[in-house]
C-alpha positions, -999 to +999 in steps of 0.1 A: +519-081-413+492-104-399+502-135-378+508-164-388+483-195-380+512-215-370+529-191-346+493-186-327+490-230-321+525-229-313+518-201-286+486-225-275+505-257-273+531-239-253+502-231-228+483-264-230+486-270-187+467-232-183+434-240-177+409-235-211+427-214-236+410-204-264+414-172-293+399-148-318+406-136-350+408-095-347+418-078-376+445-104-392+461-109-358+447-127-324+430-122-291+441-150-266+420-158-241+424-178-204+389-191-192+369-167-212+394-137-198+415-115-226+455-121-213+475-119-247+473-103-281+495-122-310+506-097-331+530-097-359+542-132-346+550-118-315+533-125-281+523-097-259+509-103-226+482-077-209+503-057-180+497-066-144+515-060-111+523-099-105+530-101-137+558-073-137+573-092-107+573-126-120+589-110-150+614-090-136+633-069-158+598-068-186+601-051-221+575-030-228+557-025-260+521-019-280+510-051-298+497-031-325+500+015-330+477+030-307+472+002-285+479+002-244+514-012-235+518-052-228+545-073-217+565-080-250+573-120-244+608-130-267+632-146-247+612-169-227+581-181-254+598-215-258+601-220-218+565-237-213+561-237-176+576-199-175+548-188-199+523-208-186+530-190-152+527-157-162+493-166-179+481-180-149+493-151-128+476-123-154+442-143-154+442-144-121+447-107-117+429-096-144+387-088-136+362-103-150+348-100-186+322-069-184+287-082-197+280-076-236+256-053-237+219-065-250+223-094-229+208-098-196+222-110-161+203-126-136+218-104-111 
């Protein structure tokens, strides 16, 4: 079941105070993204959140799932979606943790 459009702008309202937050369509679902950086999936109308070790602490007790079958585990967000600052906390705290976008190939750094 693909995601619903409304679902995904509710998610990006709740995380309007983040920094620049922008998505991709992937497949009927959605790649969010923090300052160009990949920190959520929204799958199924559900939110999952990359894994990092800040992340697990801020969470705390953190379910566990793949947004999709196949896919790596991320933090499975229910309880606290509605709680803005909460969820805009644990996206700052992934992007900050997470590295940097690799290059695409074909194009070329200056470094």
């Amino acid at each position: 079941m693909a995601s619903d459009k409304s679902f995904l702008d509710f998610i990006v309202d709740q995380l309007e105070n983040t920094g620049t937050i922008s998505y991709r369509k992937m497949f009927g679902e959605y790649a969010l993204y923090c300052q160009g950086k990949v920190v959520a999936l929204v799958c199924d109308n559900r939110l999952f959140v990359k894994v990092t070790s800040r992340g697990k602490a801020f969470i705390g007790d953190a379910v566990l799932a793949p947004a999709y079958p196949g896919a790596k585990l991320s933090f499975l967000i229910e309880d606290k979606i509605e709680d803005r600052e909460w969820l805009s906390n644990l996206i700052r705290i992934t992007y900050k943790e997470l590295p940097e976008p690799k290059p695409k190939k074909g194009v070329k750094s200056d470094k």
